[in-house]
ZAKEDREN-968757 format. One record per residue (C-alpha): x, y, z; residue number from 0; residue in one letter. Coordinates in steps of 0.02 Angstrom, whole numbers, always signed. Example, Ala and Ser with C-alpha at 12.3 -4.5 7.8 and 13.67 -1.06 7.14 Angstrom:
BEGIN
<site><c1>+615</c1><c2>-225</c2><c3>+390</c3><seq>0</seq><type>A</type></site>
<site><c1>+684</c1><c2>-53</c2><c3>+357</c3><seq>1</seq><type>S</type></site>
END
This chain:
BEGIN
<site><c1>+569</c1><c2>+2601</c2><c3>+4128</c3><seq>0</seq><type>X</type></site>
<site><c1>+740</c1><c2>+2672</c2><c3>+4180</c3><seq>1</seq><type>X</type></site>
<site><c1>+787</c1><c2>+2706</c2><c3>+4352</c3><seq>2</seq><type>X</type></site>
<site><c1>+841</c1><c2>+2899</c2><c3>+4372</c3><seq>3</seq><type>X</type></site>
<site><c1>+952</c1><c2>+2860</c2><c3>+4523</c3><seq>4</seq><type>X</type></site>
<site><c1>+1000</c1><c2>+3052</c2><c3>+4519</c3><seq>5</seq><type>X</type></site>
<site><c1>+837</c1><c2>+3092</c2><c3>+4596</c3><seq>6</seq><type>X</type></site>
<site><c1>+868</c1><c2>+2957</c2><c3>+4726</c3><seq>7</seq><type>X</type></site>
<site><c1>+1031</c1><c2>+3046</c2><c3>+4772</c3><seq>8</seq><type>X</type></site>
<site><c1>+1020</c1><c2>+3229</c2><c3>+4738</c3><seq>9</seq><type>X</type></site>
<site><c1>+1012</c1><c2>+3357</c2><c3>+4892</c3><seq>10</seq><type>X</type></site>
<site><c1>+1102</c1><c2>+3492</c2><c3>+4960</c3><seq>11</seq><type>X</type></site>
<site><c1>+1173</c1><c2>+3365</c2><c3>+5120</c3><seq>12</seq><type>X</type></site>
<site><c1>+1245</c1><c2>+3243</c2><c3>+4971</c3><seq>13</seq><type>X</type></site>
<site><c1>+1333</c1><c2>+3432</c2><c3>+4855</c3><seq>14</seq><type>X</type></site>
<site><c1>+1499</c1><c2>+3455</c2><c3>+4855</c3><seq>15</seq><type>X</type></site>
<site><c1>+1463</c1><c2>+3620</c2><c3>+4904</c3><seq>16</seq><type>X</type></site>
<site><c1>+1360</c1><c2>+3600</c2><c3>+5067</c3><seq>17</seq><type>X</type></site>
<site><c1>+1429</c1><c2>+3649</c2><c3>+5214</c3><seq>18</seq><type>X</type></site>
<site><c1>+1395</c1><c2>+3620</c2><c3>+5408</c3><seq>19</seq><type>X</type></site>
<site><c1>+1426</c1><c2>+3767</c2><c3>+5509</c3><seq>20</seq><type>X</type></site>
<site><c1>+1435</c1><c2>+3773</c2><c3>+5713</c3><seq>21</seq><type>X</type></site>
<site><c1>+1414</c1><c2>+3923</c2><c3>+5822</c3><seq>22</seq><type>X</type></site>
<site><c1>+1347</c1><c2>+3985</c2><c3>+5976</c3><seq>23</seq><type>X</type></site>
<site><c1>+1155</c1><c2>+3985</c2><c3>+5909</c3><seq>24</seq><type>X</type></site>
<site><c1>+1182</c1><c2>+3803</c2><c3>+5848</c3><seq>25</seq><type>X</type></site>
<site><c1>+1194</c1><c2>+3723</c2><c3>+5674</c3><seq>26</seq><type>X</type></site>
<site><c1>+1169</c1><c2>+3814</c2><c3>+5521</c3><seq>27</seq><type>X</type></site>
<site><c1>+1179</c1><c2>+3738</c2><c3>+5338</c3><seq>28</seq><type>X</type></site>
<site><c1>+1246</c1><c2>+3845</c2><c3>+5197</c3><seq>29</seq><type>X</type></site>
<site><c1>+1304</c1><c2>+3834</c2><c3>+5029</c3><seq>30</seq><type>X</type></site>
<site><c1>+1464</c1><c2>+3888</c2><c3>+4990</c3><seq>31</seq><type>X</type></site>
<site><c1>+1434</c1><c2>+3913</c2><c3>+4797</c3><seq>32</seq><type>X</type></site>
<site><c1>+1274</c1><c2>+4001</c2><c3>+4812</c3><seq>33</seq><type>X</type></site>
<site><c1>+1317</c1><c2>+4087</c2><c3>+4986</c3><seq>34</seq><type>X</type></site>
<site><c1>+1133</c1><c2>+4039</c2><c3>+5059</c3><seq>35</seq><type>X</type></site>
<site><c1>+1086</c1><c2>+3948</c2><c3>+5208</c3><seq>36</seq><type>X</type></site>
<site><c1>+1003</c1><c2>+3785</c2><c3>+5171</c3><seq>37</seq><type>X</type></site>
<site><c1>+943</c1><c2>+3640</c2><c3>+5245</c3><seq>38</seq><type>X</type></site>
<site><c1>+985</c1><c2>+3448</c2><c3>+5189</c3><seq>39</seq><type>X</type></site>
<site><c1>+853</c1><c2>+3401</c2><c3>+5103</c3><seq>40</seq><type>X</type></site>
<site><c1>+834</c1><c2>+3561</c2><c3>+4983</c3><seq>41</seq><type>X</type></site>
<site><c1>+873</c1><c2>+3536</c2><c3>+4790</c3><seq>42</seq><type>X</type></site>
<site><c1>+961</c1><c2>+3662</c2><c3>+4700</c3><seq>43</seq><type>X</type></site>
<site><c1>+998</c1><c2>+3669</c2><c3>+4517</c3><seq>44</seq><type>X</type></site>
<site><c1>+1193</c1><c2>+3672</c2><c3>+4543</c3><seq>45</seq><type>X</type></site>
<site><c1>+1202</c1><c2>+3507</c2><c3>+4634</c3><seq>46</seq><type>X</type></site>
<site><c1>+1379</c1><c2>+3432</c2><c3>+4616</c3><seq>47</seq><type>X</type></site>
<site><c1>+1369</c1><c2>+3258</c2><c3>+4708</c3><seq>48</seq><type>X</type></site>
<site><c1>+1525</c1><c2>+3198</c2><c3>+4801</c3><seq>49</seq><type>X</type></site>
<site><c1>+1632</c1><c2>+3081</c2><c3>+4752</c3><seq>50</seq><type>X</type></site>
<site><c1>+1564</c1><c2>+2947</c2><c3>+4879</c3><seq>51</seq><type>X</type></site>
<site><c1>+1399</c1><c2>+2992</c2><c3>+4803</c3><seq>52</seq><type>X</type></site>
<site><c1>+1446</c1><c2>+2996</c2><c3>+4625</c3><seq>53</seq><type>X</type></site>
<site><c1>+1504</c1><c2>+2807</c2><c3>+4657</c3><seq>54</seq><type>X</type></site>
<site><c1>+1359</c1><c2>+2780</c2><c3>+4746</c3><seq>55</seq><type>X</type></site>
<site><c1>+1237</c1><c2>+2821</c2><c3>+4586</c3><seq>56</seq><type>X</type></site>
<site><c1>+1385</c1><c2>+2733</c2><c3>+4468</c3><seq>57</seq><type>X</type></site>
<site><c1>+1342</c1><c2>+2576</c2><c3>+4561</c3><seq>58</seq><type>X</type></site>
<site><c1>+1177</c1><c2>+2557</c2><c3>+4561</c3><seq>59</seq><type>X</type></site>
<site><c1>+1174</c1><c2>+2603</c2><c3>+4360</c3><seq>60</seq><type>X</type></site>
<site><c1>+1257</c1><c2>+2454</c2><c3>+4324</c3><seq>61</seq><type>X</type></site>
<site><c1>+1142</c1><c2>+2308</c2><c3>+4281</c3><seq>62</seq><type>X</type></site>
END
């Protein structure tokens, strides 16, 4: 059975498009594509993994 090592990977803290913003109430997650607040572990659609990631998943696709 193949491994989908997407799944493994894909959340909003691992998108190329997650942000980590700090103010005066604390830390707040956003996404910059969608313009929503988020939190790590959410999974959107639009997930774009960074390039660390992307080499991350590369790797453990090879046999």
């Amino acid at each position: 059975m193949p491994v989908n090592h997407e799944a493994r990977f894909h959340c909003c803290a691992t998108c190329i498009h997650f942000r980590v913003e700090k103010g005066a109430n604390g830390v707040a997650y956003r996404c910059s594509r969608l313009g929503y607040m988020t939190k790590p572990s959410y999974q959107f659609r639009c997930w774009v993994p960074k390039e660390q990631v992307q080499r991350l998943m590369e790797q453990k696709h090879k046999p």
